[in-house]
Biotite code that builds the C-alpha atoms (Angstrom):
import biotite.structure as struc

atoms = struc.array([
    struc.Atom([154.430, 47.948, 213.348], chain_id="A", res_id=1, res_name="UNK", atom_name="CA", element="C"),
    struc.Atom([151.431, 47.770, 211.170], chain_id="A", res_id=2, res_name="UNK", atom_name="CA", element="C"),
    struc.Atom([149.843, 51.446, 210.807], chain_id="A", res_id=3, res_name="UNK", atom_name="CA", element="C"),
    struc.Atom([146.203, 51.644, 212.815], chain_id="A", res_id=4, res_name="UNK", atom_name="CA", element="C"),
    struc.Atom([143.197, 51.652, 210.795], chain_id="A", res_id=5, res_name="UNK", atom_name="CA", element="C"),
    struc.Atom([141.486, 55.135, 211.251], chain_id="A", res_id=6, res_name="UNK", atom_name="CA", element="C"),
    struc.Atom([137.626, 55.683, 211.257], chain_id="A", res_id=7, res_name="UNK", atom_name="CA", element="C"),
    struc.Atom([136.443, 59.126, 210.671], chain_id="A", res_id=8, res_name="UNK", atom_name="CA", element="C"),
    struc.Atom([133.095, 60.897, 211.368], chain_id="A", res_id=9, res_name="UNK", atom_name="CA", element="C"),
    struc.Atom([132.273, 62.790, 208.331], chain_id="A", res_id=10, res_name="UNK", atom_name="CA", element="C"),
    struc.Atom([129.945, 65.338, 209.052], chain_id="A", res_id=11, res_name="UNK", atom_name="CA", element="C"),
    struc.Atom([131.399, 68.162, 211.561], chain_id="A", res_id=12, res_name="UNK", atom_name="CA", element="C"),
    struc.Atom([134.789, 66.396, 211.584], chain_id="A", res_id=13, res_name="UNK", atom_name="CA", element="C"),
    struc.Atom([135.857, 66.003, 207.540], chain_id="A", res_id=14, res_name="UNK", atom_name="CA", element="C"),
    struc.Atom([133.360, 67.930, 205.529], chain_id="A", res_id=15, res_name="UNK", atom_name="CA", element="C"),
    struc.Atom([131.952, 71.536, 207.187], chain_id="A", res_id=16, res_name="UNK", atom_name="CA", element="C"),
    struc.Atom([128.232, 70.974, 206.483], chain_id="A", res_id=17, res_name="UNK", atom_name="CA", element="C"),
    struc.Atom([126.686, 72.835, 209.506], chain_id="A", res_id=18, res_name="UNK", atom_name="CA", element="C"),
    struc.Atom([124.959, 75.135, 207.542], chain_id="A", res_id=19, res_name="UNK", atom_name="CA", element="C"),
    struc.Atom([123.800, 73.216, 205.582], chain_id="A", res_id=20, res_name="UNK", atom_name="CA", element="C"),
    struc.Atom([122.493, 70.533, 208.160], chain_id="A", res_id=21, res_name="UNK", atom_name="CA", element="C"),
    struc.Atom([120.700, 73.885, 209.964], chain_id="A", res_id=22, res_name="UNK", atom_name="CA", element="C"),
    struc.Atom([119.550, 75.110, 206.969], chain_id="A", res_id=23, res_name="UNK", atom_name="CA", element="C"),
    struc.Atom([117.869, 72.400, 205.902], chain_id="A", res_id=24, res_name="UNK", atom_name="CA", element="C"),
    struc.Atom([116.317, 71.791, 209.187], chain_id="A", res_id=25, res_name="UNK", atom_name="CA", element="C"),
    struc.Atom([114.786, 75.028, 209.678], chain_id="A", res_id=26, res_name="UNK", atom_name="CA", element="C"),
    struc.Atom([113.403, 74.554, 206.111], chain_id="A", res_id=27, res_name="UNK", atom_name="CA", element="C"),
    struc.Atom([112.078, 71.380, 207.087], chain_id="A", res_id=28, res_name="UNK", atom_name="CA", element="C"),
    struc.Atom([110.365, 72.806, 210.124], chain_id="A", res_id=29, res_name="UNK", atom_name="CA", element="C"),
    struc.Atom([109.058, 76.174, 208.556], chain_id="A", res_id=30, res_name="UNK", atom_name="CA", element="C"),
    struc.Atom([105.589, 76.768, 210.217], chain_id="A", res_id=31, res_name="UNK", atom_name="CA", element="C"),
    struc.Atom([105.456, 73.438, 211.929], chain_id="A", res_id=32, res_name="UNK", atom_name="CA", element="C"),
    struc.Atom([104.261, 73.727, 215.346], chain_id="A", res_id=33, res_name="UNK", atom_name="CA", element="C"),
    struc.Atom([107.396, 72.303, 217.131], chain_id="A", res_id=34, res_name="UNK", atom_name="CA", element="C"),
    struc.Atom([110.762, 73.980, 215.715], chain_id="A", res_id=35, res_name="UNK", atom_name="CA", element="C"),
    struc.Atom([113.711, 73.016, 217.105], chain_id="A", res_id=36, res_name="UNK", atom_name="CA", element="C"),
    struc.Atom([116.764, 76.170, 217.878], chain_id="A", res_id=37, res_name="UNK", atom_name="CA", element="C"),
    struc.Atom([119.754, 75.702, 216.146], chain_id="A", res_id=38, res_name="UNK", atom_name="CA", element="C"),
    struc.Atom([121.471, 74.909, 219.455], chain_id="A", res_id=39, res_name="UNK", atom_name="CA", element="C"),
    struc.Atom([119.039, 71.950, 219.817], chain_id="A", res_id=40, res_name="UNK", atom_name="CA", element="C"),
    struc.Atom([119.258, 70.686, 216.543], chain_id="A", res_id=41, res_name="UNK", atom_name="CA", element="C"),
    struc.Atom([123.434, 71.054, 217.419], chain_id="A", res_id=42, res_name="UNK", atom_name="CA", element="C"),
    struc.Atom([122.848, 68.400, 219.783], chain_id="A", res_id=43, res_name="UNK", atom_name="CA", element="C"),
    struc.Atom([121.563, 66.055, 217.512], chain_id="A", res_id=44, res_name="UNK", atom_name="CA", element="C"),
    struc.Atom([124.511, 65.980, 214.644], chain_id="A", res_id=45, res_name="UNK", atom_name="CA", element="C"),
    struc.Atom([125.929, 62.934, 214.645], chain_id="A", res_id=46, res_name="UNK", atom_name="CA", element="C"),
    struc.Atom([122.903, 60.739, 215.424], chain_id="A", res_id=47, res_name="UNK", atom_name="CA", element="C"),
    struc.Atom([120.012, 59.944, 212.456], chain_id="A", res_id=48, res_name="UNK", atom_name="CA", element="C"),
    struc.Atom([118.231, 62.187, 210.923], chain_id="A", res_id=49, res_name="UNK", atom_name="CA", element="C"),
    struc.Atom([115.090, 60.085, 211.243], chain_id="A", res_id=50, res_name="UNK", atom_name="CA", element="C"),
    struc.Atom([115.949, 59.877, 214.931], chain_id="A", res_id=51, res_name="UNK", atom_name="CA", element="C"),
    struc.Atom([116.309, 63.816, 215.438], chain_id="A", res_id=52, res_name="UNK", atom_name="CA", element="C"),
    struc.Atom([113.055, 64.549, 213.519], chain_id="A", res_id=53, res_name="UNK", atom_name="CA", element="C"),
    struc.Atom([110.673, 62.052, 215.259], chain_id="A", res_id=54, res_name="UNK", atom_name="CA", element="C"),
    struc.Atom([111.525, 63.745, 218.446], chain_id="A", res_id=55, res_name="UNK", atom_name="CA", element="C"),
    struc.Atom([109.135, 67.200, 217.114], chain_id="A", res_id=56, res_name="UNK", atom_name="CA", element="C"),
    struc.Atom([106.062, 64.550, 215.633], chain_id="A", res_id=57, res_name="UNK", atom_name="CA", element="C"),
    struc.Atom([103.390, 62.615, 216.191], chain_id="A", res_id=58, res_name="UNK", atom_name="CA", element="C"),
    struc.Atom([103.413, 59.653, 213.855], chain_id="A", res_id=59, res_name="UNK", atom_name="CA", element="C"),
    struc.Atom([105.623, 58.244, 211.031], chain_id="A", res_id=60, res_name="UNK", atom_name="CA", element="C"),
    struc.Atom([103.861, 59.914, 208.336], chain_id="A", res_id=61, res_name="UNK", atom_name="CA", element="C"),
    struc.Atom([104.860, 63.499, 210.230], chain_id="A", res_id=62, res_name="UNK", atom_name="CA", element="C"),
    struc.Atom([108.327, 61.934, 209.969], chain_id="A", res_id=63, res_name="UNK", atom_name="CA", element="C"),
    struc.Atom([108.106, 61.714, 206.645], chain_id="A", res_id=64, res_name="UNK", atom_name="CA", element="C"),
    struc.Atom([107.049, 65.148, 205.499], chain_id="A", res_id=65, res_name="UNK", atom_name="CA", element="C"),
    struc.Atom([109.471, 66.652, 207.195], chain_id="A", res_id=66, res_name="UNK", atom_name="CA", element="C"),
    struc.Atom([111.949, 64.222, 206.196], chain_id="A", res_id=67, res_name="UNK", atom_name="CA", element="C"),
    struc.Atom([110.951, 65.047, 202.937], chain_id="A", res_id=68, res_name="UNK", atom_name="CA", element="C"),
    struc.Atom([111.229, 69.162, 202.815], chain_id="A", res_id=69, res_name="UNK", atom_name="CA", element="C"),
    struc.Atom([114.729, 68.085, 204.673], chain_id="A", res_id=70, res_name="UNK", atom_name="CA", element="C"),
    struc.Atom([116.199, 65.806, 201.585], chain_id="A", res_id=71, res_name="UNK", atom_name="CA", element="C"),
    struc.Atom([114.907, 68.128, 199.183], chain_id="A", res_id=72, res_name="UNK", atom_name="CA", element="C"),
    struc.Atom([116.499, 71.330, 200.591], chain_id="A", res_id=73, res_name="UNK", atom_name="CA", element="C"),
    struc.Atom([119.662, 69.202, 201.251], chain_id="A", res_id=74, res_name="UNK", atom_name="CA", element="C"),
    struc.Atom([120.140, 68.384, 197.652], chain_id="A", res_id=75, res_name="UNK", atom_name="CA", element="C"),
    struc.Atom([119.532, 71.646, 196.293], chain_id="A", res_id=76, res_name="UNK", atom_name="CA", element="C"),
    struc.Atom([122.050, 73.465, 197.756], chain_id="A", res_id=77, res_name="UNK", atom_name="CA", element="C"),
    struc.Atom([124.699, 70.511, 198.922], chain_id="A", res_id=78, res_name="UNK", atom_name="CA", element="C"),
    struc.Atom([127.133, 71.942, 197.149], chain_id="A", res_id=79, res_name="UNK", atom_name="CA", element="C"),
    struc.Atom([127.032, 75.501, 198.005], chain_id="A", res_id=80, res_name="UNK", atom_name="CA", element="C"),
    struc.Atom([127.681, 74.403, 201.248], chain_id="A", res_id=81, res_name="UNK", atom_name="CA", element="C"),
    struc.Atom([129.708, 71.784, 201.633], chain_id="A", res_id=82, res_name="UNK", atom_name="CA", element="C"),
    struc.Atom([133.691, 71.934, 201.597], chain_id="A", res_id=83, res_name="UNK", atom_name="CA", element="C"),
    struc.Atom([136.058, 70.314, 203.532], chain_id="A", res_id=84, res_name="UNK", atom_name="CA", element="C"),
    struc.Atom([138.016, 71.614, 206.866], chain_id="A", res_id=85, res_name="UNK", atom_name="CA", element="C"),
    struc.Atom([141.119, 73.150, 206.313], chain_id="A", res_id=86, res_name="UNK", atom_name="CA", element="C"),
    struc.Atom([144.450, 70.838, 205.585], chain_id="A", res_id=87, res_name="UNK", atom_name="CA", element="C"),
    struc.Atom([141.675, 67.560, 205.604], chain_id="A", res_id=88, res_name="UNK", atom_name="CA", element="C"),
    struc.Atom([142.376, 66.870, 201.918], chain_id="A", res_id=89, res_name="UNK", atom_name="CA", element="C"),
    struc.Atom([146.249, 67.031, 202.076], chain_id="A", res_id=90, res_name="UNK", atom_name="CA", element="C"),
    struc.Atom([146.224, 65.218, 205.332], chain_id="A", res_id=91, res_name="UNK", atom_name="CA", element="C"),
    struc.Atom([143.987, 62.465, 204.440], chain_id="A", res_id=92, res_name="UNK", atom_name="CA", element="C"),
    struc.Atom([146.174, 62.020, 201.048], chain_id="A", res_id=93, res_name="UNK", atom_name="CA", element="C"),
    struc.Atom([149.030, 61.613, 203.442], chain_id="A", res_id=94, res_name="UNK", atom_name="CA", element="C"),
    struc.Atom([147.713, 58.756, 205.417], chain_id="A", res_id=95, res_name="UNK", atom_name="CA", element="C"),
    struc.Atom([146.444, 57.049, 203.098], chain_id="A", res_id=96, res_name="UNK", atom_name="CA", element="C"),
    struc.Atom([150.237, 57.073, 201.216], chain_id="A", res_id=97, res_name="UNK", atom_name="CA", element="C"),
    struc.Atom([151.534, 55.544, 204.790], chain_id="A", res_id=98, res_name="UNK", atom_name="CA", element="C"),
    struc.Atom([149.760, 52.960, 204.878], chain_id="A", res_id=99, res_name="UNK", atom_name="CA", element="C"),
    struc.Atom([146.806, 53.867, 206.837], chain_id="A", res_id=100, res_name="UNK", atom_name="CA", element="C"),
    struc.Atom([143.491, 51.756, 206.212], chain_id="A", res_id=101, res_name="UNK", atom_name="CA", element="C"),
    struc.Atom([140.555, 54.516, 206.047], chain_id="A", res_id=102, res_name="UNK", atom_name="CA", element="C"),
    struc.Atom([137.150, 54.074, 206.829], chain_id="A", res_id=103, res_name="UNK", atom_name="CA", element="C"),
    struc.Atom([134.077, 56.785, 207.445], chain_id="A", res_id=104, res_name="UNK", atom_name="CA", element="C"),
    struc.Atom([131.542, 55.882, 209.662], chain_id="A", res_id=105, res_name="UNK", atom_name="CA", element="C"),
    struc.Atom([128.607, 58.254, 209.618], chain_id="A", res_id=106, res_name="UNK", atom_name="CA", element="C"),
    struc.Atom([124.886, 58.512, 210.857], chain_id="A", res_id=107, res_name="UNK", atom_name="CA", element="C"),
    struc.Atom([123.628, 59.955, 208.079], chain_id="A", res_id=108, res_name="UNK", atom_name="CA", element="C"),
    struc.Atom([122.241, 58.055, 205.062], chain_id="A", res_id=109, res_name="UNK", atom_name="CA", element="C"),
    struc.Atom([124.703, 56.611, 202.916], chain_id="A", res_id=110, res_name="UNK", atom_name="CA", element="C"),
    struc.Atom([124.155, 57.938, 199.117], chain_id="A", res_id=111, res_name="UNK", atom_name="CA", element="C"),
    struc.Atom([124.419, 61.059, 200.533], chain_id="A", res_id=112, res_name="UNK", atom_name="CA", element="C"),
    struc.Atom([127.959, 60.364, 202.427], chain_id="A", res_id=113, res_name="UNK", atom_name="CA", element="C"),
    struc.Atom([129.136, 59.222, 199.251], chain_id="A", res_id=114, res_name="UNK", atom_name="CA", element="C"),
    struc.Atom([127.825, 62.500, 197.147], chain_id="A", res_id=115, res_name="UNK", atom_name="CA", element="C"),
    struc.Atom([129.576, 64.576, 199.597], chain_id="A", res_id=116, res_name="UNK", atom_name="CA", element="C"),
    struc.Atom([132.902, 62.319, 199.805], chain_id="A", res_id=117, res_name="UNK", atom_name="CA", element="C"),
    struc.Atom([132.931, 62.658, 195.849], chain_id="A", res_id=118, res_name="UNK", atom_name="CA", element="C"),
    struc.Atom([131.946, 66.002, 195.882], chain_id="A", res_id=119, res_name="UNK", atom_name="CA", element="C"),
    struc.Atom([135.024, 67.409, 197.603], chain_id="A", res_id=120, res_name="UNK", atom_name="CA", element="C"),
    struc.Atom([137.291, 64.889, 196.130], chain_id="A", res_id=121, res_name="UNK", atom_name="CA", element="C"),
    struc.Atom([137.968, 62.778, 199.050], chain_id="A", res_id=122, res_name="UNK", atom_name="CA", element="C"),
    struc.Atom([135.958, 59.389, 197.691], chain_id="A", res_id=123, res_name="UNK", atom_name="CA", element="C"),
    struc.Atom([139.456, 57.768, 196.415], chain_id="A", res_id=124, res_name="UNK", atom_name="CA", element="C"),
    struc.Atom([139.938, 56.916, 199.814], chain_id="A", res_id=125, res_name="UNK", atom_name="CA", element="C"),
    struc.Atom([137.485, 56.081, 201.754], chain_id="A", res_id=126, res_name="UNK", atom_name="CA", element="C"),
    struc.Atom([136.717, 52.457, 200.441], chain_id="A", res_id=127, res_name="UNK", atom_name="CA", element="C"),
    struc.Atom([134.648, 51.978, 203.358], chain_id="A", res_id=128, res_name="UNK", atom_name="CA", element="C"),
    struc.Atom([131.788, 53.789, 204.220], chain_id="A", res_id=129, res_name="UNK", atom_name="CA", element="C"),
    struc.Atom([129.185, 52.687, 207.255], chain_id="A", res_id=130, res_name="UNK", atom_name="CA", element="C"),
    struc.Atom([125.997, 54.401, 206.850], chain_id="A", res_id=131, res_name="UNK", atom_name="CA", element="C"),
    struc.Atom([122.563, 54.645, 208.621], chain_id="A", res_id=132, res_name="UNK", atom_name="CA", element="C"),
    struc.Atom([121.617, 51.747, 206.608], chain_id="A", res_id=133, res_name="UNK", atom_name="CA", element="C"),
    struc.Atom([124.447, 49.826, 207.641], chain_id="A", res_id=134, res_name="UNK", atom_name="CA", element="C"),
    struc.Atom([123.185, 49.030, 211.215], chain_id="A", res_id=135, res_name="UNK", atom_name="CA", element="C"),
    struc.Atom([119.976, 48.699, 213.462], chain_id="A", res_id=136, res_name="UNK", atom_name="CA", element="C"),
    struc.Atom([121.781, 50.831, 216.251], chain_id="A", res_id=137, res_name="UNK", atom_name="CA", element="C"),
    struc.Atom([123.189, 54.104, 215.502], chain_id="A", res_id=138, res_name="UNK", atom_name="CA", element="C"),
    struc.Atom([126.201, 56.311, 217.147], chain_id="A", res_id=139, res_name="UNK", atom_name="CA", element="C"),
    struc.Atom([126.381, 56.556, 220.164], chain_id="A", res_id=140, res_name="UNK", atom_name="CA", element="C"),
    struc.Atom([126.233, 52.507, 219.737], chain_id="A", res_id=141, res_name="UNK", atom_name="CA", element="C"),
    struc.Atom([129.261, 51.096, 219.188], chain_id="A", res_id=142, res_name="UNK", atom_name="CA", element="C"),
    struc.Atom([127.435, 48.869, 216.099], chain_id="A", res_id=143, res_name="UNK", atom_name="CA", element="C"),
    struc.Atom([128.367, 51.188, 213.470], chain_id="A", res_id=144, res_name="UNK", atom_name="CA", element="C"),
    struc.Atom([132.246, 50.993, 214.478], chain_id="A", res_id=145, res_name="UNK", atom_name="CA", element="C"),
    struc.Atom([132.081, 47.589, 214.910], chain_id="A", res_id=146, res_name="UNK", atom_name="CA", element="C"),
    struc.Atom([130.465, 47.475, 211.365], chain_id="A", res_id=147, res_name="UNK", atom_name="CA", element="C"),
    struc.Atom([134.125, 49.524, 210.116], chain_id="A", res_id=148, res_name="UNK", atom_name="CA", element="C"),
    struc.Atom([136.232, 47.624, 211.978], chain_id="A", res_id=149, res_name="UNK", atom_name="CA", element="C"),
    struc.Atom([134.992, 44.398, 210.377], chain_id="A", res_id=150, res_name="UNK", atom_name="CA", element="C"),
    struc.Atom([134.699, 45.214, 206.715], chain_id="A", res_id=151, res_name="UNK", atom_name="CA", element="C"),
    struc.Atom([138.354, 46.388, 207.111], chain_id="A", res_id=152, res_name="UNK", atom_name="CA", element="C"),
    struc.Atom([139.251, 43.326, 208.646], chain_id="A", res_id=153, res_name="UNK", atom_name="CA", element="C"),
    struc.Atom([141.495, 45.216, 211.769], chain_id="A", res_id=154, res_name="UNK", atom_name="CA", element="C"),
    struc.Atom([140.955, 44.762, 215.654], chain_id="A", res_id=155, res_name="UNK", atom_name="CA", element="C"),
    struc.Atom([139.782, 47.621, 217.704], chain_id="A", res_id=156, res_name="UNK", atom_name="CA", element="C"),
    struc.Atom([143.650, 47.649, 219.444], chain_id="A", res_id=157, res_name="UNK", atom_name="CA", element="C"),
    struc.Atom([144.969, 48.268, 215.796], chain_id="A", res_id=158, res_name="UNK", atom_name="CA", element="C"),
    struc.Atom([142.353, 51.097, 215.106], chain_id="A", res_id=159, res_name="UNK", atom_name="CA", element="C"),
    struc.Atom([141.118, 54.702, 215.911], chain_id="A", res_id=160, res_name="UNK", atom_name="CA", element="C"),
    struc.Atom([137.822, 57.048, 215.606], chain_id="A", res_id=161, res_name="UNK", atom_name="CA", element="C"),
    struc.Atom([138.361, 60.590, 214.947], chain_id="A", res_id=162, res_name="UNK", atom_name="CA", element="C"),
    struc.Atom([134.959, 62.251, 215.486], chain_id="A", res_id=163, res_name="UNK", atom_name="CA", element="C"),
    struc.Atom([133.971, 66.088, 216.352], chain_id="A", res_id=164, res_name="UNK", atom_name="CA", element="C"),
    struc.Atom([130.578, 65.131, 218.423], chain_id="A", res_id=165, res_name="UNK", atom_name="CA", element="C"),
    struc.Atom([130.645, 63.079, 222.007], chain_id="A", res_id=166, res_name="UNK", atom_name="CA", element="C"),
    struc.Atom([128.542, 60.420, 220.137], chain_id="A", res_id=167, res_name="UNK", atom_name="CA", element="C"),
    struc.Atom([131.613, 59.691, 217.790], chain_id="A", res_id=168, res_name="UNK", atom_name="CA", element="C"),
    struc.Atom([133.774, 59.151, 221.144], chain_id="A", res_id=169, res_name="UNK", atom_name="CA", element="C"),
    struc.Atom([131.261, 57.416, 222.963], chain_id="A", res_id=170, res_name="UNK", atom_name="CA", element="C"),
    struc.Atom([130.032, 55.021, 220.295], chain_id="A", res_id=171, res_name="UNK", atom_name="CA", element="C"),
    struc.Atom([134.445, 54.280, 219.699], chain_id="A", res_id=172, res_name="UNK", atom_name="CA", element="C"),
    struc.Atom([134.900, 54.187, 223.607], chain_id="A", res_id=173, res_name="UNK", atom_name="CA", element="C"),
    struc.Atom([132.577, 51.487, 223.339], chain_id="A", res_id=174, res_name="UNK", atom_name="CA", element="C"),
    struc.Atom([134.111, 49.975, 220.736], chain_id="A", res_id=175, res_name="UNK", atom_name="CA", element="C"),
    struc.Atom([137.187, 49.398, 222.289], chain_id="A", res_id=176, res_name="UNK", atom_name="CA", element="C"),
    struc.Atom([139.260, 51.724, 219.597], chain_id="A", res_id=177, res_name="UNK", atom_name="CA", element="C"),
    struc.Atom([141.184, 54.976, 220.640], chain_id="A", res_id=178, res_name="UNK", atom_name="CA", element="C"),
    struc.Atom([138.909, 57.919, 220.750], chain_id="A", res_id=179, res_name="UNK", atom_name="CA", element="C"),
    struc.Atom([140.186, 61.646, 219.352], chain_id="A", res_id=180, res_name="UNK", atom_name="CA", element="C"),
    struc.Atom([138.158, 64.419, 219.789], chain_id="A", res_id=181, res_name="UNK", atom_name="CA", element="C"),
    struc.Atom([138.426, 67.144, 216.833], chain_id="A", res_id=182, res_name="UNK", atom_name="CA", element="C"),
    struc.Atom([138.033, 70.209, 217.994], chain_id="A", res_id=183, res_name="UNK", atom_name="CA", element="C"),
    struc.Atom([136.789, 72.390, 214.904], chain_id="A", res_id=184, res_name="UNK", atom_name="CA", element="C"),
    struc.Atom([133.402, 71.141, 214.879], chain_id="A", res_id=185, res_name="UNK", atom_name="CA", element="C"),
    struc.Atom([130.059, 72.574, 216.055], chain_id="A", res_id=186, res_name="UNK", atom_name="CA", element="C"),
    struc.Atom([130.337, 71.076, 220.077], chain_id="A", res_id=187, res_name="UNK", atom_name="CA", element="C"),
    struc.Atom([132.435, 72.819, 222.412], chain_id="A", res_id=188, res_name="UNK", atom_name="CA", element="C"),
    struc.Atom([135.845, 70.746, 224.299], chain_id="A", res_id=189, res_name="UNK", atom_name="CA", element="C"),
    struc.Atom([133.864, 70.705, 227.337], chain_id="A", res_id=190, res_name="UNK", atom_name="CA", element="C"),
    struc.Atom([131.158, 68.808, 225.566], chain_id="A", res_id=191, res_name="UNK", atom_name="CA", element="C"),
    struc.Atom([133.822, 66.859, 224.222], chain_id="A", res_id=192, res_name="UNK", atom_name="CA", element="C"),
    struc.Atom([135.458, 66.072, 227.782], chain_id="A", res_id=193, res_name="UNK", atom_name="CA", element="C"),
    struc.Atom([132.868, 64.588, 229.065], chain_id="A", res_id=194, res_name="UNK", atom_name="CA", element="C"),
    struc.Atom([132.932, 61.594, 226.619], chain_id="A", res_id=195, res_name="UNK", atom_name="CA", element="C"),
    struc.Atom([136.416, 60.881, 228.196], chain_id="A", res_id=196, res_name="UNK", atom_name="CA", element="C"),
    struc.Atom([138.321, 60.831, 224.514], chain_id="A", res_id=197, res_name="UNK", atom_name="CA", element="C"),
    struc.Atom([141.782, 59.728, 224.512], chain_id="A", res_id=198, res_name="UNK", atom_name="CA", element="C"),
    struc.Atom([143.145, 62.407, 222.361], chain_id="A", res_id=199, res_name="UNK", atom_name="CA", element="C"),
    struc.Atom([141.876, 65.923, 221.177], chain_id="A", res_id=200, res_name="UNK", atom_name="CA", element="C"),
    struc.Atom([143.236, 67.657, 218.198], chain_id="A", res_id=201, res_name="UNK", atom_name="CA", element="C"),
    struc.Atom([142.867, 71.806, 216.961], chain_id="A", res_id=202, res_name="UNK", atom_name="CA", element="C"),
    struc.Atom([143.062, 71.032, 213.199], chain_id="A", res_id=203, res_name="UNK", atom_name="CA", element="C"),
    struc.Atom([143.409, 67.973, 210.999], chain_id="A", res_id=204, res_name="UNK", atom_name="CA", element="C"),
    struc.Atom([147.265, 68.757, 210.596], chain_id="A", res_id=205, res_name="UNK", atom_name="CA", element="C"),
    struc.Atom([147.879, 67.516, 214.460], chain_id="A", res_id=206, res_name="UNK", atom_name="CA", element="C"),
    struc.Atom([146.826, 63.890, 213.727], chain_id="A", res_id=207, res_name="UNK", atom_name="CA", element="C"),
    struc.Atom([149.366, 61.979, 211.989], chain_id="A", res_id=208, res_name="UNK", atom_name="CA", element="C"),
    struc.Atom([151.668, 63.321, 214.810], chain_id="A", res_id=209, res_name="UNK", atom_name="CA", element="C"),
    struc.Atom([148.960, 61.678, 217.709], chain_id="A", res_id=210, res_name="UNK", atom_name="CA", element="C"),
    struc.Atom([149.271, 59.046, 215.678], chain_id="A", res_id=211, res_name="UNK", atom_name="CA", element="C"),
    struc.Atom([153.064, 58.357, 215.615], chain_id="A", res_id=212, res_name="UNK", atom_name="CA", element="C"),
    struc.Atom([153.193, 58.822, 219.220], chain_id="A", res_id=213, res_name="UNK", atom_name="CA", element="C"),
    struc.Atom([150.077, 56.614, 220.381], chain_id="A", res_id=214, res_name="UNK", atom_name="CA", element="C"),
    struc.Atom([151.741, 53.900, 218.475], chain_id="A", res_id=215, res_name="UNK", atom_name="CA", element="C"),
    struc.Atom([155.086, 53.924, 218.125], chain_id="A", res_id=216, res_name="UNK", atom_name="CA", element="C"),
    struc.Atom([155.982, 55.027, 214.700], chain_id="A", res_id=217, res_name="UNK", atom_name="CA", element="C"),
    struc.Atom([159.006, 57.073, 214.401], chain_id="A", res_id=218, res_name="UNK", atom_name="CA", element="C"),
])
C-alpha cells in the first residue's frame, strides 16, 4: 500500500513556540486598553494572527500597530525560543525515509513558517508549506488542508493531519483526512476530545506506530 501523506500543524505540534507566541503578544499589547490573558490568547493559536488581534481593536490601522510591535518582538528573539518537541526531528527524518509525503499546514504567515522550519533544521522536508497567504479561509476551515492535499497531489483517504489545537482536527475532520490529536501542546485532551479526533498521541515517537496500524503497514 502506498504510505499516507501526513500534514502537520507547526506551531504547538512540531516547533515549541508558546513562549514566544505569548511573549510577543503581551509585548504587542503593553498599555493597550484591551489585553488579552495568556489563557485567552491560548485559545487563539492555531488561527491568524490578524484574526486574534482584531478581536481587542477598533479599526484596521489598530490592527496594524499591534501587528507591528508583534512581528518585531517575534523576530528578535525567534530563536531564543524556538526548538523543536522532543524525538520530532528523528521522527520526521524517519518518515520521510519510508516514503511518507510531508506537508505543514499552518495559520501563521508563511516566511515566518519557513524561518522557523530552517531554523531547527527540519526545512529538507517539508516541500510543502500552506500558509495564511495560501487561502481566504483559515483553520478551522478545511481550505487550508484542502490547499496540502492538492499541491501534494494525494486524496484525503490516502492522508492525515497531526495538529495539537481542536482547530487542526476540526479544519482535517472537515477535510475528510484522519485527524490525530498531539497531546504535548498548549490545549488540554479534553479540549482536544471535543473535536472528535481519530487518534491522540503523548509524544511524536507514537506516530509512525498509529500509522502502521490505521493503514495496514506491517
Amino acid at each position: 500500500m502506498t504510505r499516507p501523506a501526513i500534514l502537520f500543524d507547526l506551531d504547538g505540534t512540531l516547533i515549541d513556540t508558546i513562549e514566544l507566541i505569548l511573549s510577543s503578544a503581551r509585548h504587542a499589547f503593553e498599555e493597550w486598553r484591551v489585553r488579552p490573558t495568556d489563557d485567552e490568547w491560548v485559545r487563539g493559536i492555531g488561527t491568524p494572527l490578524v484574526q486574534q488581534l482584531r478581536a481587542y481593536t477598533d479599526n484596521d490601522d489598530e490592527v496594524a500597530l499591534l501587528l507591528e510591535r508583534y512581528r518585531r518582538y517575534q523576530h528578535e528573539h525567534h530563536d531564543r525560543l524556538t526548538r523543536c518537541y522532543d524525538d520530532v526531528p528523528d521522527v520526521v527524518a524517519t518518515l520521510a525515509r519510508r516514503g511518507h509525503q510531508l506537508a505543514v499546514v499552518t495559520s501563521k504567515a508563511s516566511p515566518i513558517a519557513h524561518q522557523s522550519l530552517e531554523f531547527v533544521g527540519l526545512d529538507q522536508f517539508f516541500p510543502v508549506v500552506v500558509g495564511f497567504e495560501d487561502t481566504t479561509r483559515h483553520k478551522p476551515d478545511p481550505d487550508p488542508v484542502r490547499v496540502a492535499l492538492s499541491r501534494l497531489g494525494v486524496s484525503p483517504e490516502q492522508a492525515v493531519f497531526v495538529g495539537d489545537s481542536p482547530h487542526d482536527i476540526h479544519a482535517g475532520n472537515a477535510a475528510d483526512v484522519m485527524t490525530i490529536a498531539a497531546l504535548w501542546g498548549p490545549f488540554d485532551r479534553e479540549t482536544l476530545a471535543d473535536a472528535r479526533p481519530d487518534h491522540f498521541i503523548g509524544c511524536m515517537a507514537d506516530l509512525p506506530g498509529v500509522l502502521d496500524r490505521a493503514f495496514g503497514h506491517a
